[in-house]
TITOR-362180 format. One record per residue (C-alpha): residue in one letter; x, y, z. Coordinates in Angstrom, 2 decimals, decimal comma. Layout:
BEGIN
ATOM  residuo        u        v        w
ATOM        A        X        Y        Z
...
//
This chain:
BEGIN
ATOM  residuo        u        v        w
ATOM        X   169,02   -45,18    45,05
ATOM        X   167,33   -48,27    43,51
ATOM        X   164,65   -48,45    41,03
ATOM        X   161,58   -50,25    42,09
ATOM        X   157,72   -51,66    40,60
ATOM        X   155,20   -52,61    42,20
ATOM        X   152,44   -55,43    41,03
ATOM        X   148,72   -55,47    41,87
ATOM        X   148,16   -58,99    42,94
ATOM        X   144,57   -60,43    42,64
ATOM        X   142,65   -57,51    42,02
ATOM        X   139,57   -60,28    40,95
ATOM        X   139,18   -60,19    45,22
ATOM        X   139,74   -57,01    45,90
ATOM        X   135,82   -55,49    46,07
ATOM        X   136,54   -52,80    44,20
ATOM        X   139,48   -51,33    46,73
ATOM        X   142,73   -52,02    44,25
ATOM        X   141,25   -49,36    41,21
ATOM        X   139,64   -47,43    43,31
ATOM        X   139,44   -43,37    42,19
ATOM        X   139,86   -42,38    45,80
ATOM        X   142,07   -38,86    44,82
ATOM        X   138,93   -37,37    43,20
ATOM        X   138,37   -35,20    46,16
ATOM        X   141,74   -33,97    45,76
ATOM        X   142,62   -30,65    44,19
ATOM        X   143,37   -30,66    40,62
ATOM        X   147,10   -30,86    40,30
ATOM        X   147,43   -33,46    43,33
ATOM        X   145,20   -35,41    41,57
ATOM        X   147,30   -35,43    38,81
ATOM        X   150,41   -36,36    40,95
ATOM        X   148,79   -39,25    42,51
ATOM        X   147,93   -41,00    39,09
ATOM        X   151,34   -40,42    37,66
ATOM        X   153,01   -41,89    40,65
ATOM        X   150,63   -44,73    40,51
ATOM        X   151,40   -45,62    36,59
ATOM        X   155,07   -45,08    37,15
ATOM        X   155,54   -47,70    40,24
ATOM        X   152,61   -49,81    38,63
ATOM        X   153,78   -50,83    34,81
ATOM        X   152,22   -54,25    35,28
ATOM        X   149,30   -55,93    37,10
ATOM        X   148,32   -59,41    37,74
ATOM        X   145,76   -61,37    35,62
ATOM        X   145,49   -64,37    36,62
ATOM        X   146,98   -66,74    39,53
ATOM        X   145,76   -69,51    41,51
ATOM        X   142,86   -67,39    43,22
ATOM        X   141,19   -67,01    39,84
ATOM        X   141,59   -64,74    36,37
ATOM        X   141,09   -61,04    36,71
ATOM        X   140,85   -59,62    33,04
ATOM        X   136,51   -59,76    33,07
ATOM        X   133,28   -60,59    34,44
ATOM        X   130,01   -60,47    32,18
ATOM        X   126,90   -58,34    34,21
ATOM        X   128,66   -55,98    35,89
ATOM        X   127,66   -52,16    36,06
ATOM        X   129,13   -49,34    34,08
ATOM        X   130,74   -50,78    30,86
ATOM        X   128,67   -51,41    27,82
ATOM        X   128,93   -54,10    25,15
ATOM        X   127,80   -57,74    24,60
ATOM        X   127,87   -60,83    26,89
ATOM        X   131,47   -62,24    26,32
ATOM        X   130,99   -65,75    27,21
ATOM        X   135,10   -66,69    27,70
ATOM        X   134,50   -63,75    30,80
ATOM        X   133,07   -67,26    32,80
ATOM        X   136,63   -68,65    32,70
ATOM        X   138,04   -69,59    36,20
ATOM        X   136,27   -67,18    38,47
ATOM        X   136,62   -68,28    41,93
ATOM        X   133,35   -66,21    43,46
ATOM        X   130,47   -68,15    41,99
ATOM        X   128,51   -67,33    38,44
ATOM        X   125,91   -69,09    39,61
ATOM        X   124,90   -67,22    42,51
ATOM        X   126,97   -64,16    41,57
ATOM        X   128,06   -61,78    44,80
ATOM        X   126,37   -57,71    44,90
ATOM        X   128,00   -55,29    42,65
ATOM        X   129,52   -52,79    44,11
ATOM        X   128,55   -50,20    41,38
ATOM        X   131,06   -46,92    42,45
ATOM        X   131,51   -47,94    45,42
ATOM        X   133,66   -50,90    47,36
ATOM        X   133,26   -53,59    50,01
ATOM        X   135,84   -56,09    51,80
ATOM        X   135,35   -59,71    52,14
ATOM        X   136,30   -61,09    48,91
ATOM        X   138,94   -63,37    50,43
ATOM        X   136,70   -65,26    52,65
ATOM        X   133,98   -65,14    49,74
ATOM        X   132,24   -62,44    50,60
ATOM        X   131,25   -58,71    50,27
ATOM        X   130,18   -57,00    46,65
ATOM        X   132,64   -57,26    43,40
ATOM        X   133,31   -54,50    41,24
ATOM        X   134,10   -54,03    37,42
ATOM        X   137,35   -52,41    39,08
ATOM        X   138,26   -55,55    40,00
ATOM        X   138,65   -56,86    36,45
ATOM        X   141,56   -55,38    34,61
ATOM        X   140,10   -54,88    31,22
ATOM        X   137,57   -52,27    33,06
ATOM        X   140,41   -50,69    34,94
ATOM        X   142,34   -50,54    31,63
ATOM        X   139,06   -48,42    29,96
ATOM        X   138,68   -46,42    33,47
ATOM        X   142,10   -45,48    32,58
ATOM        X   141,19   -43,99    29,33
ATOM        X   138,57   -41,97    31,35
ATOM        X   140,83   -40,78    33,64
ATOM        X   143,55   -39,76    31,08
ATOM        X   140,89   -37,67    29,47
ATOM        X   139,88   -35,92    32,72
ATOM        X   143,26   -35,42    34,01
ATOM        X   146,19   -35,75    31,21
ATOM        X   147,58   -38,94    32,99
ATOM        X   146,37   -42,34    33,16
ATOM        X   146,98   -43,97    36,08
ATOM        X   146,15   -47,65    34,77
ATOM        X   148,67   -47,53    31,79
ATOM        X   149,99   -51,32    32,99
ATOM        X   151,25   -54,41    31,42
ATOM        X   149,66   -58,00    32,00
ATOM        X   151,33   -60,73    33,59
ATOM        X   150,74   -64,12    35,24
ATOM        X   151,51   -65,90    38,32
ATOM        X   150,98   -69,21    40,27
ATOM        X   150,91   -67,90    43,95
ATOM        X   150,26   -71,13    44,96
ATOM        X   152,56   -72,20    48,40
ATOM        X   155,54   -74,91    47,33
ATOM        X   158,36   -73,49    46,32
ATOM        X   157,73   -74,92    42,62
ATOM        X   157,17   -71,88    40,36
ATOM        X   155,94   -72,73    36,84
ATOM        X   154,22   -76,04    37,83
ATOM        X   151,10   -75,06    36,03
ATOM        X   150,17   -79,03    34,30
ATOM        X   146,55   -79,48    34,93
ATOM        X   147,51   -82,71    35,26
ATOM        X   149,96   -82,34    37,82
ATOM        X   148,14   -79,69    39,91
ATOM        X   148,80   -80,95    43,59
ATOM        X   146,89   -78,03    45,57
ATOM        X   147,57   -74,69    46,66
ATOM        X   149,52   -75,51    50,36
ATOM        X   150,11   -78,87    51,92
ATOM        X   147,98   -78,51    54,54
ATOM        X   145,03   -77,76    52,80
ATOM        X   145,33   -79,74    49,45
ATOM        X   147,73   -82,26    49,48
ATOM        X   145,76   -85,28    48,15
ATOM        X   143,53   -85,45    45,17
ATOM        X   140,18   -86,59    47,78
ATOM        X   141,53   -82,84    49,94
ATOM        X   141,54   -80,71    46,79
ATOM        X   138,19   -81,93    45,08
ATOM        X   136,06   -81,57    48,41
ATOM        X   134,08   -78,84    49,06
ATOM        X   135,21   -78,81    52,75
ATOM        X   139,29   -78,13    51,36
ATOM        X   139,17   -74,17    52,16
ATOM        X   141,85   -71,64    53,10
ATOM        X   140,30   -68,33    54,00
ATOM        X   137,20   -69,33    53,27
ATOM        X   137,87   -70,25    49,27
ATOM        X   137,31   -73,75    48,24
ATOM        X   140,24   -75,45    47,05
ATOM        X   138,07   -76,90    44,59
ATOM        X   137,41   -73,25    42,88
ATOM        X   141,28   -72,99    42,40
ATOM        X   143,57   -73,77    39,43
ATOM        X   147,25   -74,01    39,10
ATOM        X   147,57   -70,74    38,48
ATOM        X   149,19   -68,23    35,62
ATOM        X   153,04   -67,81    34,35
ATOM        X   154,40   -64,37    33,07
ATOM        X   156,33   -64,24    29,72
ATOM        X   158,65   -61,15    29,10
ATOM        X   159,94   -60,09    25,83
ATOM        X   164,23   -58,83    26,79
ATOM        X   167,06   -58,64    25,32
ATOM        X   168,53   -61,16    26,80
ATOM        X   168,32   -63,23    30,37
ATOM        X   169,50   -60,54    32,93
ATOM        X   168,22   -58,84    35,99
ATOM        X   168,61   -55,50    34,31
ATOM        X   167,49   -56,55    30,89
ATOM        X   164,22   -58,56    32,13
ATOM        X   163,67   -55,35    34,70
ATOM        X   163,58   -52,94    31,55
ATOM        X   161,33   -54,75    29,82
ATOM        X   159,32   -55,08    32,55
ATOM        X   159,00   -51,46    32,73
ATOM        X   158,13   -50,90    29,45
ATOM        X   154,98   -53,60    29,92
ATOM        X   156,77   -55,69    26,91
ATOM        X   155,23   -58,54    28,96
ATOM        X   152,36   -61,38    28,25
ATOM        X   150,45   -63,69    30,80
ATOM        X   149,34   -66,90    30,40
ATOM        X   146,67   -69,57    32,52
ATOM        X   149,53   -71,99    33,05
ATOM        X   149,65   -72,93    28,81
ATOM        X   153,22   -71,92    27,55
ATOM        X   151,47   -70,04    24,53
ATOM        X   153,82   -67,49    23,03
ATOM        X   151,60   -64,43    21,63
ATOM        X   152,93   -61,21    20,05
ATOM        X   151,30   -58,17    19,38
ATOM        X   152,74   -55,05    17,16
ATOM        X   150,65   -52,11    16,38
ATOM        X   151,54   -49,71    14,06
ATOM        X   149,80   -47,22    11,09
ATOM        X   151,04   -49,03     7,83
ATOM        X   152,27   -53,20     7,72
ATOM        X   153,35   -54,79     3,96
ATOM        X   151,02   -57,06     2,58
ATOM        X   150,42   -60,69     3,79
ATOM        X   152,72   -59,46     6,69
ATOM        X   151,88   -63,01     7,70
ATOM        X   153,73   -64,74     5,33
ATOM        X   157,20   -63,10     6,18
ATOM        X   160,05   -64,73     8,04
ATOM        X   160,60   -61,23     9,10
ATOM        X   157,72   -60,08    10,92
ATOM        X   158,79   -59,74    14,13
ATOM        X   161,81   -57,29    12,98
ATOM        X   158,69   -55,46    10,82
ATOM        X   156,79   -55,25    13,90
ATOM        X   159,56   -53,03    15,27
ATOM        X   160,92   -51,26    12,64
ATOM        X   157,38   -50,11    11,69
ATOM        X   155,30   -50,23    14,86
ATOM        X   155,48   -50,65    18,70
ATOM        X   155,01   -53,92    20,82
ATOM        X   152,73   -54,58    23,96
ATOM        X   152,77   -52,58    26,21
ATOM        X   153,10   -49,03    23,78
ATOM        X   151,71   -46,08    22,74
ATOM        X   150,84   -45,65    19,31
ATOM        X   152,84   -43,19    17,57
ATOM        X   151,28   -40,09    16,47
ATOM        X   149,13   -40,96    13,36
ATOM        X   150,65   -40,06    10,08
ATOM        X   148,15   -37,26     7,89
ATOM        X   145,66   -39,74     5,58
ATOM        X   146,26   -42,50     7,82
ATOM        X   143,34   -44,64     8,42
ATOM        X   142,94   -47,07    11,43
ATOM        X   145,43   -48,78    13,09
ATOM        X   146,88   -51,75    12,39
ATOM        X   147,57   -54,50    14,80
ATOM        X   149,81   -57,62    14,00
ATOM        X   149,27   -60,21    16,47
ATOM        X   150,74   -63,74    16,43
ATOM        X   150,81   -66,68    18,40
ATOM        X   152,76   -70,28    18,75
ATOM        X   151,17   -73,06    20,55
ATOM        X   152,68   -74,58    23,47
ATOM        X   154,96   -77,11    22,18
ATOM        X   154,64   -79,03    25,57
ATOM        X   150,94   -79,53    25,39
ATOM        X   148,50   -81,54    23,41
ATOM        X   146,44   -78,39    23,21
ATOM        X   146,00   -76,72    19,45
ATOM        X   145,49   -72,86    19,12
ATOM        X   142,13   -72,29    19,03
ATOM        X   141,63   -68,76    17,77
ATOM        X   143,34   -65,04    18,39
ATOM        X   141,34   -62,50    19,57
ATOM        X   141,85   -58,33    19,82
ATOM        X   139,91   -56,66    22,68
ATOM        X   139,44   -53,26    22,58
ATOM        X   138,49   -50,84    25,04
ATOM        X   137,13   -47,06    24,37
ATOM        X   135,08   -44,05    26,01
ATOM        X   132,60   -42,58    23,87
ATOM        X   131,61   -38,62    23,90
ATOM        X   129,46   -39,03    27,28
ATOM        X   132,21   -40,93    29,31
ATOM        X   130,52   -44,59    29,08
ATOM        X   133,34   -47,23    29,28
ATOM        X   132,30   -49,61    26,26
ATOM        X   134,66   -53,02    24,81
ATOM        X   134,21   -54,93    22,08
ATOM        X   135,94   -58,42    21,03
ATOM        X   136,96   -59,13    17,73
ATOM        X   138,08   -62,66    15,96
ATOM        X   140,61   -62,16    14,15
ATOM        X   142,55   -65,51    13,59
ATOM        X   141,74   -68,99    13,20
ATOM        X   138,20   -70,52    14,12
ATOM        X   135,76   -70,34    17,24
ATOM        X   133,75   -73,00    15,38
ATOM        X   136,34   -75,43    14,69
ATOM        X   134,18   -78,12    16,40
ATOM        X   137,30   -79,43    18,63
ATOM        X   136,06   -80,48    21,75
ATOM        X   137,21   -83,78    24,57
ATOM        X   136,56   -87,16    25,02
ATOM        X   134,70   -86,95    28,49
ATOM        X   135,48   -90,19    29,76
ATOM        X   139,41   -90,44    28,85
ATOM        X   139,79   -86,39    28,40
ATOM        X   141,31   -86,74    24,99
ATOM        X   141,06   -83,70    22,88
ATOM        X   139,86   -84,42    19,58
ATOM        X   139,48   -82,25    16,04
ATOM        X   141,11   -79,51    14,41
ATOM        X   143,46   -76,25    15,41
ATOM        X   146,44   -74,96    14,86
ATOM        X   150,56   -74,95    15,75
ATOM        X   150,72   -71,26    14,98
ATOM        X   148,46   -68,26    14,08
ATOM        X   148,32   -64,61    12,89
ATOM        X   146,47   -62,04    11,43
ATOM        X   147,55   -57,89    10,70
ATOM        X   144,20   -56,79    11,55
ATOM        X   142,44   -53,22    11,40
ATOM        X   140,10   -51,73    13,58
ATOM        X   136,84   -51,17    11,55
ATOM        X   135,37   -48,86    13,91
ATOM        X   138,06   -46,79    14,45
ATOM        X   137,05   -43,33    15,54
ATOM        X   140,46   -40,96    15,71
ATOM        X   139,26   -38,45    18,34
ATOM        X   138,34   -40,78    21,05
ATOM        X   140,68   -42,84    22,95
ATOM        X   141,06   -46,60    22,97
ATOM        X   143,24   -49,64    23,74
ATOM        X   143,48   -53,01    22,63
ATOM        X   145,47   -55,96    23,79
ATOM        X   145,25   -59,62    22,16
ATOM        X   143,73   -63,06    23,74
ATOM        X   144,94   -66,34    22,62
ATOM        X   142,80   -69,52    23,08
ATOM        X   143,65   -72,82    23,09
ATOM        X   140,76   -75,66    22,05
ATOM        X   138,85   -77,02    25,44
ATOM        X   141,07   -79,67    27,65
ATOM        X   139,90   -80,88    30,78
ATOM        X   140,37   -78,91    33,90
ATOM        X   142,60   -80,05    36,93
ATOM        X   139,15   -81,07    38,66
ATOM        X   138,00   -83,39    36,28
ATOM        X   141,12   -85,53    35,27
ATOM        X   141,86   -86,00    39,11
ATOM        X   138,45   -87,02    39,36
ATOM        X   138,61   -89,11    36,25
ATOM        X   142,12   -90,77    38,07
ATOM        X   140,21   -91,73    41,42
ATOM        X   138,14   -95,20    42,02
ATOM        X   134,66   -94,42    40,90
ATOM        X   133,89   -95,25    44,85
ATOM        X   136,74   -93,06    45,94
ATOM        X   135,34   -89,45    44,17
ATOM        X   133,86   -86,75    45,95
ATOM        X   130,55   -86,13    45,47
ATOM        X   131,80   -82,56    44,07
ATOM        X   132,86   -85,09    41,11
ATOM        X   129,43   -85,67    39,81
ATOM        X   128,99   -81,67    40,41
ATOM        X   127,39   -79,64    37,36
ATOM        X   128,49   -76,25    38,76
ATOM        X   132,13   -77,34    38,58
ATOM        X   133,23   -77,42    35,19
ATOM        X   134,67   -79,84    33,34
ATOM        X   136,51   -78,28    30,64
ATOM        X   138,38   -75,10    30,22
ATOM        X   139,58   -73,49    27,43
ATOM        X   143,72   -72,29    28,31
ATOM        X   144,70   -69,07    26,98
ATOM        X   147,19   -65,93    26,64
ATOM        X   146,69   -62,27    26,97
ATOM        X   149,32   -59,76    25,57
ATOM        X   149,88   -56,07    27,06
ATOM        X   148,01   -53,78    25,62
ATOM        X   148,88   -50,66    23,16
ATOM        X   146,91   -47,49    23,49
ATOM        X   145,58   -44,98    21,33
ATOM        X   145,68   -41,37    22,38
ATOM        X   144,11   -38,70    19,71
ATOM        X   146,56   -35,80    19,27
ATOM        X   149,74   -38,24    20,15
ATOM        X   151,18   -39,43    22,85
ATOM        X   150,04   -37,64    26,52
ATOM        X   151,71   -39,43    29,37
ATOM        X   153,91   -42,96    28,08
//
């Protein structure tokens, strides 16, 4: 027979239906079959694509820890007037804009439920890689330019005065709300069907908002000093640790916390500097409360970079390449976590506003002048993730 995967696609409009927990009623050990079979055909899941970015929303119930303000990025159901949450429930709708929206839609959540569920059962059924896509409708994958963005289907969005009106809509979603959509990296041994497969497997993967960023991430118990510095990192990375998309080893007696080297190379196609790195991480305390927490961990959030408005220049400082070996400070070794990296460029202007900026002032939509569509956006990356499990490794 063949081997196969399956991706989640858009679980940001899903109302909570994609992640649901809907074996609980089930006896103990079919429980346990359902969420291996689900993290064996599953080793990857959509992040982001034309239809918006699915890694996190800020105010949703059942996760603790503080407002993360790059959440906003590219949601296509509106922060403004934001939809009912589901809490542990679900809805339908989300396609045509409506119905309630769950943390389950939003794969860092899922990625913590997982940790939950690993504890309760032995098996997580949300062990999954990230990766990107455009799913927009014309046969040219990878055409993710801002600048170049010509709409999602012909019909719908082929001129710029189509895609910038409010009254552009395909199942009920403004094309306006859209974006060009994501690209998936994958780390193989070489360019092959069976090679690219395997990797994909093993969630040695990375997504991306339509930037060609190129982020690593190794974690591993012990890295040499100024890591950084070495031509050789990458090799260290593997001889000493595990990529994206791994379990930690077991942890070595007197080890402390975890180390986590994670890298990045801006894309060399782009006028848009790196920004900063980020870790997320993800646990479950004693009382089963999901909780994350971001961490900076290279380069500068206050770099003051920011765009010319009226030509959409970028202007000020960043960076060709970053990286940082980095150590969790609030590592606890009984509890379970997981971390994967974020990458962020400095702000550029989104599609909307440089096709506005390209129109007649007496030719723009009136969604031009809009202050609820934003004008800048800040590209980024997101790397699998690497999990700790206390004891060792349960399910891989």
């Amino acid at each position: 027979g063949c081997d196969v995967i399956s991706i989640p696609h858009n679980p940001n409009l899903s109302n909570g239906r994609m992640f649901a927990l809907w074996y609980q009623d089930l006896a103990p050990s079919a429980q346990r079959e359902e969420a291996a079979r689900r993290a064996r055909l599953e080793p990857l899941v959509e992040v982001m694509q034309a239809k918006g970015e699915s890694e996190c929303r800020n105010g949703l119930s059942g996760i603790v820890g503080e407002r993360d303000e790059l959440c906003d990025f590219e949601k296509i159901r509106g922060l403004a007037d934001p939809p009912e949450d589901c809490g542990e429930g679900s809805g339908s709708g989300a396609l045509a804009g409506t119905g309630c929206i769950s943390r389950r839609d939003f794969v860092r959540n899922v990625l913590i439920e997982g940790l939950r569920e690993e504890s309760r059962l032995g098996v997580n059924p949300f062990r999954f890689g990230l990766i990107g896509s455009t799913d927009t409708h014309h046969s040219n994958p990878g055409a993710t330019d801002e600048r170049r963005f010509d709409g999602i289907t012909a019909l719908l969005s082929d001129t710029p005065v189509k895609r910038l009106s409010p009254r552009a809509s395909g199942r009920g979603i403004q094309s306006l709300y859209r974006n060009p959509g994501g690209l998936a990296g994958v780390y193989a041994e070489e360019n092959s069907r069976e090679s690219l497969f395997d990797a994909m497997k093993r969630r040695e993967t990375f997504a991306t908002s339509g930037t060609r960023i190129t982020p690593r991430l190794f974690g591993a118990w012990d890295l040499p000093d100024q890591v950084c510095r070495r031509p050789d990192q990458t090799v260290l990375g593997y001889e000493l640790g595990v990529p994206m998309g791994s379990l930690l080893p077991d942890r070595p007696g007197g080890a402390g916390s975890p180390i986590f080297l994670a890298s990045a190379l801006r894309d060399p196609g782009s006028a848009g500097l790196l920004q900063r790195i980020q870790l997320i991480k993800g646990w479950v305390d004693e009382d089963g409360q999901l909780h994350q927490k971001v961490f900076d961990v290279a380069g500068d959030p206050g770099n003051v970079a920011d765009v010319d408005l009226e030509t959409c220049t970028p202007r000020g400082p960043g960076a060709d390449t970053l990286c940082a070996a980095w150590r969790d400070p609030d590592f606890d070794p009984t509890r379970p976590a997981v971390y994967y990296a974020r990458v962020l460029e400095n702000p550029s202007c989104r599609w909307s506003a440089l096709q506005c900026l390209a129109l007649p002032a007496t030719e723009r939509p009136a969604s031009c002048a809009d202050p609820g569509i934003p004008k800048l956006v800040q590209e980024r990356a997101w790397t699998s993730p690497i999990w700790y499990v206390p004891g060792g490794q349960a399910d891989s």
